[in-house]
C-alpha positions as semicolon CSV with decimal commas, in nm:
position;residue;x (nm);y (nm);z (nm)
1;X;3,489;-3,259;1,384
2;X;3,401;-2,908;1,214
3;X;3,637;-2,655;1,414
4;X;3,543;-2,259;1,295
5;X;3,833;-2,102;1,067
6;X;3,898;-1,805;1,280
7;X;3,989;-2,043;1,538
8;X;4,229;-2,297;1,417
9;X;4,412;-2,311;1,070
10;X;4,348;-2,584;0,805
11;X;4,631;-2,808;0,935
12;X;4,562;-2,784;1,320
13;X;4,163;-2,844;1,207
14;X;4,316;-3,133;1,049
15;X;4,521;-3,265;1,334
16;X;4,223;-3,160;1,565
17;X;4,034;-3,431;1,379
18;X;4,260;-3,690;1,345
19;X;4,325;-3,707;1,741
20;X;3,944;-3,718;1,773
21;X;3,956;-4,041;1,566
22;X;4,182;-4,219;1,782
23;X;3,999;-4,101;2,090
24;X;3,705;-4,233;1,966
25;X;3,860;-4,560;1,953
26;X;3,978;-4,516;2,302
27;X;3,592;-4,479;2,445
28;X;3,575;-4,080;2,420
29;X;3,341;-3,887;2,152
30;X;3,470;-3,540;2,127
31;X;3,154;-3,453;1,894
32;X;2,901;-3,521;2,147
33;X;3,139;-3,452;2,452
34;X;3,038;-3,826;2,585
35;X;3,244;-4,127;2,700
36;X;3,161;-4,447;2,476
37;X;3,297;-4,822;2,488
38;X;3,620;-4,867;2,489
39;X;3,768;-5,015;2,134
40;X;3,978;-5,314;2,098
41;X;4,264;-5,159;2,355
42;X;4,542;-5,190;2,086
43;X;4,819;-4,909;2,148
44;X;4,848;-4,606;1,948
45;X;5,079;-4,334;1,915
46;X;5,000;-3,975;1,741
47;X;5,301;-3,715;1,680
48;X;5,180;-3,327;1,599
49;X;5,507;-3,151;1,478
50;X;5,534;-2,795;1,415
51;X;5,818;-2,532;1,456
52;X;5,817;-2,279;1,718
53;X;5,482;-2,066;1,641
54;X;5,328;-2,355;1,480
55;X;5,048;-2,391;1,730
56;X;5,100;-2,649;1,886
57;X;5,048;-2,557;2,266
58;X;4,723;-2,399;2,145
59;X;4,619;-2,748;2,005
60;X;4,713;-2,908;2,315
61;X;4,505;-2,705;2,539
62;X;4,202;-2,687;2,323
63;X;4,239;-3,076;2,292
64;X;4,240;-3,100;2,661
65;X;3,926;-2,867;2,736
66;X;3,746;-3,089;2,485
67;X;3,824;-3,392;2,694
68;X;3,737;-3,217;3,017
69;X;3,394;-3,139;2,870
70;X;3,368;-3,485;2,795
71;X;3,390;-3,585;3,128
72;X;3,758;-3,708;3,099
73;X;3,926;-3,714;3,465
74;X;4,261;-3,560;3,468
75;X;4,540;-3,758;3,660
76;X;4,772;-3,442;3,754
77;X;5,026;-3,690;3,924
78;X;5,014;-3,539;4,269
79;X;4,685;-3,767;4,373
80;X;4,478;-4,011;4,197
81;X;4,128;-4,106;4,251
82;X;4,064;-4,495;4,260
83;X;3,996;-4,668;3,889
84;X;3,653;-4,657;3,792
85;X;3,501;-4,875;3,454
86;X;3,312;-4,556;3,370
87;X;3,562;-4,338;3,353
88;X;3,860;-4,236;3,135
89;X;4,220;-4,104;3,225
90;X;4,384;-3,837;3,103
91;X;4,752;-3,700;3,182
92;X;4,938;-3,422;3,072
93;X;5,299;-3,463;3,106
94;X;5,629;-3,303;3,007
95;X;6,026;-3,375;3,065
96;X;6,083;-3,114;3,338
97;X;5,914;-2,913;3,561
98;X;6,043;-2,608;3,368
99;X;5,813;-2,740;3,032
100;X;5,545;-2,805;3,291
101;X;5,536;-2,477;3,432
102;X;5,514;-2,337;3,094
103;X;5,131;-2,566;3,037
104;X;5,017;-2,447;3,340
105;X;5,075;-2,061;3,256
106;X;4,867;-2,170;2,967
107;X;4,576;-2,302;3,215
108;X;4,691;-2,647;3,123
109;X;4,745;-2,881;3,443
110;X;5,048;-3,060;3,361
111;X;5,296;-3,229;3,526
112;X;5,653;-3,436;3,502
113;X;5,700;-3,767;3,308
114;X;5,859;-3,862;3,658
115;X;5,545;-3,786;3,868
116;X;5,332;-4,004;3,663
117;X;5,599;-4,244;3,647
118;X;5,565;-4,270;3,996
119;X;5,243;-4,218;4,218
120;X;5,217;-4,164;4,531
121;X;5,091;-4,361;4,857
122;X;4,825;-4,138;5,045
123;X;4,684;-4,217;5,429
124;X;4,385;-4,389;5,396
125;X;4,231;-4,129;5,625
126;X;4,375;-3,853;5,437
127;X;4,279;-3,995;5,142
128;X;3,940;-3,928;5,229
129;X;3,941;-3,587;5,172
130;X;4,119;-3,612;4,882
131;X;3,846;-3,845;4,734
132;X;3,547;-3,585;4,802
133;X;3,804;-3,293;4,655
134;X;3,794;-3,500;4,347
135;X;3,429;-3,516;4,347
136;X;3,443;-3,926;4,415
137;X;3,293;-3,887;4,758
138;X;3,111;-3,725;5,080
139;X;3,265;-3,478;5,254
140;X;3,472;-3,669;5,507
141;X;3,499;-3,610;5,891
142;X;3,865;-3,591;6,003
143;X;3,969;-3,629;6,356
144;X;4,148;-3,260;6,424
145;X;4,033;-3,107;6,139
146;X;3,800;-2,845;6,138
147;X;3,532;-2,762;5,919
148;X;3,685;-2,461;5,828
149;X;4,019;-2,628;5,766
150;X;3,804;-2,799;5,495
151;X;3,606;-2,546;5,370
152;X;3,961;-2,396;5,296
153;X;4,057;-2,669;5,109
154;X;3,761;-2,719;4,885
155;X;3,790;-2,343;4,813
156;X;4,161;-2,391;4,709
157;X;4,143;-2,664;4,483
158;X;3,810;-2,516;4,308
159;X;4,053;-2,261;4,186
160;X;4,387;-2,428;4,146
161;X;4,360;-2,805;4,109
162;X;4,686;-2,887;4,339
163;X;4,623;-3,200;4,579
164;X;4,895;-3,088;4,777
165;X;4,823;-2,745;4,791
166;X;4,461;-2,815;4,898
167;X;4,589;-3,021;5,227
168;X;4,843;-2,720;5,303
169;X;4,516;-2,471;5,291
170;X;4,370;-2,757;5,550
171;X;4,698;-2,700;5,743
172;X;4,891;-3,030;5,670
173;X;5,202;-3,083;5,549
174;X;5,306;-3,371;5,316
175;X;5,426;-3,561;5,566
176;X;5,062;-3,601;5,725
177;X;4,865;-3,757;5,405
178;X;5,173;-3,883;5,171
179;X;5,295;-4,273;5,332
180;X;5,555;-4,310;5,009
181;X;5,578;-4,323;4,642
182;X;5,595;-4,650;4,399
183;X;5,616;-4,705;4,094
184;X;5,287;-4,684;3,856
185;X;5,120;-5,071;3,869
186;X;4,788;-4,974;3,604
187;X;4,815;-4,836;3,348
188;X;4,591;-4,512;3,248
189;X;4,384;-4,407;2,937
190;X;4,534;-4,086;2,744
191;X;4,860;-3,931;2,768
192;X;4,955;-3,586;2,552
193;X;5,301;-3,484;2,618
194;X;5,462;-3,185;2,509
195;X;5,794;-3,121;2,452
196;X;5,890;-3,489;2,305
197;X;6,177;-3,376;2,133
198;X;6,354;-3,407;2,475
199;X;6,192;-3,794;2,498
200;X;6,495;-4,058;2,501
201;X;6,391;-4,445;2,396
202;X;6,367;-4,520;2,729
203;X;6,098;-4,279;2,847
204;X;5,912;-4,300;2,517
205;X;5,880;-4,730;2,579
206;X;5,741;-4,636;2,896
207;X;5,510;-4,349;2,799
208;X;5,352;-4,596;2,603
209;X;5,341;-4,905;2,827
210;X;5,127;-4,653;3,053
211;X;4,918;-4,525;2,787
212;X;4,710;-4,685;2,540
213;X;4,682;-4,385;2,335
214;X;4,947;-4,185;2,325
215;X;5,008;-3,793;2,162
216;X;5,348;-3,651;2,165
217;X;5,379;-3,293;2,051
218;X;5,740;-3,189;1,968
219;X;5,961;-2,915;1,772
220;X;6,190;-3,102;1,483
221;X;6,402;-2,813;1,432
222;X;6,542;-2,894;1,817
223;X;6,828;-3,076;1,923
224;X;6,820;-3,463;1,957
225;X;6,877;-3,594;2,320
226;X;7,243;-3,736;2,342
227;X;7,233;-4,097;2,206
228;X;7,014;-4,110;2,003
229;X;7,242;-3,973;1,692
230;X;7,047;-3,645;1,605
231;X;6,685;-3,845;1,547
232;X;6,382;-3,777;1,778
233;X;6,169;-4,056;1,911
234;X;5,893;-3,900;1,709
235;X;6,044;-3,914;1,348
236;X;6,073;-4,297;1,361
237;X;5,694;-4,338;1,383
238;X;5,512;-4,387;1,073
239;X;5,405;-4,114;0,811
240;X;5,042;-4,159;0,870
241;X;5,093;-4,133;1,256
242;X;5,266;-3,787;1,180
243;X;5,049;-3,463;1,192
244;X;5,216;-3,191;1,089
245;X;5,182;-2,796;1,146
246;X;5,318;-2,516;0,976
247;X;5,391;-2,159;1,131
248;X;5,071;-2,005;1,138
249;X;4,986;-1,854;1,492
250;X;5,252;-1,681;1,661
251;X;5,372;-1,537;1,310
252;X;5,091;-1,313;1,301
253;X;5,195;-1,129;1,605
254;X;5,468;-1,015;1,452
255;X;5,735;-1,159;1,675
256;X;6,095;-1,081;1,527
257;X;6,234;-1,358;1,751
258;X;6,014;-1,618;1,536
259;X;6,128;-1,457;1,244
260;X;6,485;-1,502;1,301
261;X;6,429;-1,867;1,391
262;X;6,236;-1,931;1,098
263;X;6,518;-1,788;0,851
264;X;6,740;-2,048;0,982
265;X;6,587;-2,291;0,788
266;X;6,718;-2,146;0,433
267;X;7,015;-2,361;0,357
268;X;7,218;-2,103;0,223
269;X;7,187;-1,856;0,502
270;X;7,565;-1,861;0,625
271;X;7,632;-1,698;1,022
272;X;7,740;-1,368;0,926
273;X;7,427;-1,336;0,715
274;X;7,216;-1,472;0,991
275;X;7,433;-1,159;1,246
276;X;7,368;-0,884;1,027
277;X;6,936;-1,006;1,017
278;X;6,937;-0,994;1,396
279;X;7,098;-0,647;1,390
280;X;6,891;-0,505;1,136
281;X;6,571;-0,650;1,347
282;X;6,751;-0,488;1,637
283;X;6,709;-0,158;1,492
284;X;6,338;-0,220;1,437
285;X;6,244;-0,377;1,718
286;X;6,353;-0,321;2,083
287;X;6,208;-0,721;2,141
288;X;6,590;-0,788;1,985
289;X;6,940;-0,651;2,149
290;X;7,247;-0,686;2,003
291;X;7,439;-0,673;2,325
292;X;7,822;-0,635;2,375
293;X;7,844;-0,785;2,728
294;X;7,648;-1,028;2,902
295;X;7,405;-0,880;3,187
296;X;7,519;-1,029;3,522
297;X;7,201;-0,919;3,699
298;X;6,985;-1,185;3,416
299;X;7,188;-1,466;3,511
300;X;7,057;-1,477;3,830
301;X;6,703;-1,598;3,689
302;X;6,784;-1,656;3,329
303;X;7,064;-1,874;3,241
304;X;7,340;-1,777;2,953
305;X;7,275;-1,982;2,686
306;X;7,585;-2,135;2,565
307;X;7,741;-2,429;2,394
308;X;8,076;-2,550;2,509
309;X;8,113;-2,613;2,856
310;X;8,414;-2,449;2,887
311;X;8,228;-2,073;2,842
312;X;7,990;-2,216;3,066
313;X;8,192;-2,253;3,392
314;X;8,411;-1,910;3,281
315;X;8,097;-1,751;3,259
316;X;7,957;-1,873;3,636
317;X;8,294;-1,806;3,771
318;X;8,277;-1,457;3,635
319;X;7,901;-1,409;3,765
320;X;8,016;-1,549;4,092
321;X;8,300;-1,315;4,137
322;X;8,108;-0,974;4,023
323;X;7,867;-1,033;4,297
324;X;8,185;-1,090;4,551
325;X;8,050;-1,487;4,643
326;X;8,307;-1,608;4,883
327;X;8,464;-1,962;4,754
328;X;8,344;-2,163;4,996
329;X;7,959;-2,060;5,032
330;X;7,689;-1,956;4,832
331;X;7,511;-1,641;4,811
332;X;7,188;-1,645;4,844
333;X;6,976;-1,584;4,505
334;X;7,276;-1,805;4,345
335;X;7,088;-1,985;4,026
336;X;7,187;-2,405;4,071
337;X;7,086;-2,666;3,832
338;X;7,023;-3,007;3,944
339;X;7,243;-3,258;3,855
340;X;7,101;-3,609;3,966
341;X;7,058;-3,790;4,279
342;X;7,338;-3,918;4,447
343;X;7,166;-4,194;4,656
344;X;7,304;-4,585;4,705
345;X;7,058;-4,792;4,525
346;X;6,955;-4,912;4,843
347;X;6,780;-4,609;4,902
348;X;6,539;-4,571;4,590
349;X;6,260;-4,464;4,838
350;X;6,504;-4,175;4,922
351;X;6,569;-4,102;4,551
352;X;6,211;-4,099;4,493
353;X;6,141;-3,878;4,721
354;X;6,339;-3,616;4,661
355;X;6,245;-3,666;4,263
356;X;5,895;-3,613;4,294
357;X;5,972;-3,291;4,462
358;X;6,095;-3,166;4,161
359;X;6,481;-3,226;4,208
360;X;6,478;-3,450;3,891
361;X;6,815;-3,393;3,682
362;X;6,781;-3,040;3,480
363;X;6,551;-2,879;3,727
364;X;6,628;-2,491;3,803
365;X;6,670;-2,410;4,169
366;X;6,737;-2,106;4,362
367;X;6,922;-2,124;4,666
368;X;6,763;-1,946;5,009
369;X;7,023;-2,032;5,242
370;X;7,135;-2,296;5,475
371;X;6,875;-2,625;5,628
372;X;6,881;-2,659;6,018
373;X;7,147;-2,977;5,922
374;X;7,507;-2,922;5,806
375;X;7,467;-3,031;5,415
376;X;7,123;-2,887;5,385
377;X;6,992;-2,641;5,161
378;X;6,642;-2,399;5,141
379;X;6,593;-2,429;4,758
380;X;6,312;-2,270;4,563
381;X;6,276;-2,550;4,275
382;X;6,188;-2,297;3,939
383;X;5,871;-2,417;3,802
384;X;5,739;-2,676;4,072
385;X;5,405;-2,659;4,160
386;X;5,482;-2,706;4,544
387;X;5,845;-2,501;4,494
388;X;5,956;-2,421;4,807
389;X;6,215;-2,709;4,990
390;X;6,482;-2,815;5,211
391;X;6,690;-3,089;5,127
392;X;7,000;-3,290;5,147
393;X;7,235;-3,112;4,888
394;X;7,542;-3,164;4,696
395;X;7,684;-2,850;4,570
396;X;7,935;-2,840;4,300
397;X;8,113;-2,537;4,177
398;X;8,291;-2,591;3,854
399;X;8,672;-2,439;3,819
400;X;8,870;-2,371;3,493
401;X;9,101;-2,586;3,409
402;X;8,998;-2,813;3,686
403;X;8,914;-3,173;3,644
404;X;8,727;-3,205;3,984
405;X;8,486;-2,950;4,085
406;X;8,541;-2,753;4,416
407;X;8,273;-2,875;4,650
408;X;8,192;-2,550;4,894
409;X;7,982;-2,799;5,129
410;X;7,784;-3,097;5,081
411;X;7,535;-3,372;5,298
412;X;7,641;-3,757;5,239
413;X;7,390;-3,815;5,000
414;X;7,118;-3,623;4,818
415;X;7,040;-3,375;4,550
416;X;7,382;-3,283;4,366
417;X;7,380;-2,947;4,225
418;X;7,595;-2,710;3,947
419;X;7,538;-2,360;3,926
420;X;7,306;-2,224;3,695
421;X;7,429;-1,895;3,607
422;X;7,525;-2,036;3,261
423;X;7,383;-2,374;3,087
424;X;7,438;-2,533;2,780
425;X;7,125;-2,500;2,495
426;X;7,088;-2,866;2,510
427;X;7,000;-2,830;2,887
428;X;6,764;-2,534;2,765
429;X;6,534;-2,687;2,590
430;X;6,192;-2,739;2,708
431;X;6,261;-2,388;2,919
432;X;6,142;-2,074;2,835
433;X;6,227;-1,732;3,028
434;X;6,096;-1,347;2,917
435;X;6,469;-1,237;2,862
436;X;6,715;-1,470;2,738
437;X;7,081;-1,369;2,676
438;X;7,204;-1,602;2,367
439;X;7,646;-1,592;2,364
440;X;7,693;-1,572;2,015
441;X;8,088;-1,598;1,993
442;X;8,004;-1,983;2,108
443;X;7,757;-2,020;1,819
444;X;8,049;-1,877;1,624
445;X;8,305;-2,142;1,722
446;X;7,988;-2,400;1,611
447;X;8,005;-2,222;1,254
448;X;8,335;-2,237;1,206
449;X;8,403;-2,610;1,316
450;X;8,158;-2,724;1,015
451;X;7,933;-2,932;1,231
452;X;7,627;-3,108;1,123
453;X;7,324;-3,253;1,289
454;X;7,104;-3,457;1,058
455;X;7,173;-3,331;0,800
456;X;7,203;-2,919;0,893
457;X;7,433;-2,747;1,016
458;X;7,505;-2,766;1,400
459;X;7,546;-2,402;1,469
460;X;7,178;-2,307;1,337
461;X;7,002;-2,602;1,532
462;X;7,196;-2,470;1,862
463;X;7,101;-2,087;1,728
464;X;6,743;-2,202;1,702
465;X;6,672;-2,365;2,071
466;X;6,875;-2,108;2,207
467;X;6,663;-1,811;2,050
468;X;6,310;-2,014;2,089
469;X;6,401;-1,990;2,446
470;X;6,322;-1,631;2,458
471;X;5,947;-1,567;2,558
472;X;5,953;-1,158;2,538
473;X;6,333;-1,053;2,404
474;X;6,631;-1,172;2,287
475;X;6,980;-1,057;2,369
476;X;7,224;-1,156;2,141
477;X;7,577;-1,093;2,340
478;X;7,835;-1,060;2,037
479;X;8,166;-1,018;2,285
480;X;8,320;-1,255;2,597
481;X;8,242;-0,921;2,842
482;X;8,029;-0,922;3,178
483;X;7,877;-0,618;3,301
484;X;7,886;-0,571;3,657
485;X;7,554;-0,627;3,866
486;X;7,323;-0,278;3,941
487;X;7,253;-0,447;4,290
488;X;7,314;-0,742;4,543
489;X;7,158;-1,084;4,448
490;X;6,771;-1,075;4,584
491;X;6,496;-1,388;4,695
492;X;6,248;-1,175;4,901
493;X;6,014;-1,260;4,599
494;X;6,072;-1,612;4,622
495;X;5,987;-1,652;4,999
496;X;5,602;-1,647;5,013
497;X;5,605;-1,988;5,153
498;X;5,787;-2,161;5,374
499;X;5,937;-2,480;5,313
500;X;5,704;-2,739;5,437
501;X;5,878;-3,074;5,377
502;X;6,295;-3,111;5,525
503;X;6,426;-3,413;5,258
504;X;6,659;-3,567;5,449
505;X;6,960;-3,838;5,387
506;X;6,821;-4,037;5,709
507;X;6,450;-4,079;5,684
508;X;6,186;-3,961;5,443
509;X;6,097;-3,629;5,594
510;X;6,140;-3,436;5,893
């Protein structure tokens, strides 16, 4: 496919083409925008790898407008149409809601690995409405719904293509249209997911039981998930089924924060070499701060990036005590990340539940205050596309020096939470916030220790998530110092909506 220069570089043209191949053999011509006979079914798997600034995102979302033009139906994982012959499927996933949210700023509608994992169980009356939404049907007649209730929701999903979100502009909640959740039965056409350098061997065998053709888009300069010994699912794969990018797009902006993650690469660029180029790009650009304390009023929406646990919880504890939070409740505004489900496994239903919510393990939450139940929580989950809920929680504050951590209140079972004033860069990746404050005497301790990770050294694959984290500017804290907050912990800009589904430890909703 002939793609014009000023548009896309020789390699992404390249890659551009070479997807277009194997989605003509999946019953989709990108040339004439038409869907064709499918080929012999056989799986396939495509991996475009690029550093940060590489282009990849770009790729992604042209590839997916191409589809859409095509006639391609996009499965966004919150509804799905029934299975028709003439039609293909196409879903755009990534690890956490965090990554997602970071598509869908790009006009991209992605969603979760989890969400697609598992689909959920509409009202057949409800579903009704969701059918004509998707253009598979007549506008229905509901009993107790208006016709301005619907002309609400066709107008909201014309303009932001959210299932959910449609029936809340009808006035229902998800409790009216959504029976349960199982796990996906058929599988569907086309999957691109982004991000893949956070794909484990188990996700990446299921990715492509679901999907025939498959096309992963990941960073190889990132860290390995744990287990799988510093390799990504993606460099296995044969040569020919690797595309690769160079650092093309991004670079021409100028961006000193891609320029300092590109010079890690030279292998004879030692730490205090790599310090002095971040403060001589600090004197040239304000887009890079060399910062002698950490900022206590960033933590409360952007995470410290460190690397040992152990300047993780003295960090929180620090944050926790400069805004005065008592020990035994939380403030609310206080940052949490999610850390699993803690469900019987009697109750996957329960689990599933509160997963497809967004509470999947990593997720970024803010907390709003108490639920009408002891043990409940209002949490705004960062990145979700329906964020605002109140669930069963399990909130776990981390001590120094402490084996167990000190629990200031919890439900039975549910969501289990740590605070997310700090986090570790392996938790980081796949997240991206406009100010990110990197703590440098960590990365240090990395250096010094003589590390290695496939074959570089540790501390400049944990200096180059951390930094690639950093959409708009980089603060580089060079001492163990917090600065005191300018004001009190704020979520008046997090309360548009109220919480329309109560996840409970009893029953499915509320």
């Amino acid at each position: 496919m002939t793609v014009p220069a000023l548009q896309f570089s020789e390699d992404q043209a390249d890659a551009f083409d070479r997807v277009t191949e194997a989605l003509r053999a999946a019953g989709i011509d990108l040339d004439d925008s038409v869907l064709t006979p499918m080929g012999d079914g056989n799986q396939s798997t495509l991996a475009v790898i690029g550093k940060a600034g590489s282009g990849k995102t770009m790729l992604l979302a042209r590839l997916y407008q191409a589809l859409e033009q095509a006639g391609v139906e996009v499965v966004s994982g919150d509804y799905e149409g029934k299975k028709r012959k003439d039609k293909r499927t196409l879903a755009i996933l990534a690890p956490t809601n965090k990554a997602a949210s970071v598509l869908r700023n790009q006009k991209v509608p992605a969603t979760t690995i989890h969400r697609i994992l598992y689909t959920p169980v509409y009202d057949p009356e409800f579903e009704k409405i969701a059918e004509w939404l998707a253009g598979n049907g007549d506008r229905p007649v509901i009993e107790g719904l208006t016709d301005v209730a619907l002309d609400r929701a066709f107008a909201f999903f014309q303009l932001n293509k959210s299932m959910p979100g449609a029936m809340a502009a009808a006035g229902l909640k998800g409790s009216d249209f959504i029976l349960g959740w199982k796990r996906r039965d058929d599988p569907l056409d086309i999957g691109f997911v982004d991000e893949a350098s956070m794909l484990d061997e188990k996700q990446f065998e299921d990715l492509k039981e679901i999907f025939p053709t498959l096309v992963i888009f990941g960073d190889p300069a990132q860290l390995a998930p744990v287990g799988l010994a510093g390799e990504m699912v993606f460099e296995r794969l044969p040569k020919a089924r690797k595309l690769i990018l160079s650092r093309i797009h991004r670079q021409a902006q100028d961006n000193p924060i891609l320029d300092l993650a590109h010079a890690l690469a030279d292998p004879d660029l030692g730490f205090e070499d790599f310090e002095r180029m971040i403060e001589d790009a600090a004197r040239r650009d304000d887009r890079v701060i060399v910062a002698q304390q950490v900022k206590a009023d960033l933590m409360a929406r952007s995470p410290v990036l460190v690397w040992r646990n152990a300047t993780r919880i003295r960090l929180i504890q620090a944050f926790r005590a400069a805004y005065g939070a008592p020990a035994d409740a939380l403030l609310e505004g206080e940052p949490l990340i999610c850390d699993g489900i803690e469900l019987p496994a009697k109750h996957r239903k329960k689990r599933i539940d509160l997963e497809a919510r967004g509470l999947i393990k990593g997720a970024q939450v803010v907390y709003l205050g108490p639920g009408r139940k002891p043990g409940f929580s209002r949490l705004h989950v960062m990145g979700a596309e329906d964020p605002q809920v109140s669930a069963a929680s399990i909130v776990k504050i981390e001590m120094p020096d402490e084996e167990e951590p000190f629990i200031p209140f919890a439900a039975r079972m549910g969501a289990a939470f740590l605070h997310g004033a700090a986090v570790t860069i392996h938790k980081a990746q796949g997240s991206q916030w406009p100010d990110v404050q990197v703590f440098a005497p960590d990365l240090f301790a990395a250096a010094r220790m003589g590390r290695s990770e496939a074959g570089q050294p540790l501390w400049k694959r944990l200096a180059y998530v951390a930094i690639t984290r950093a959409e708009t500017r980089l603060h580089w804290v060079v001492r163990n110092r917090l600065a005191r907050p300018t004001g009190p912990l704020v979520v008046d800009d997090l309360k548009g909506a109220p919480a329309r589904l109560e996840l409970t430890s009893e029953g499915m909703f509320e």
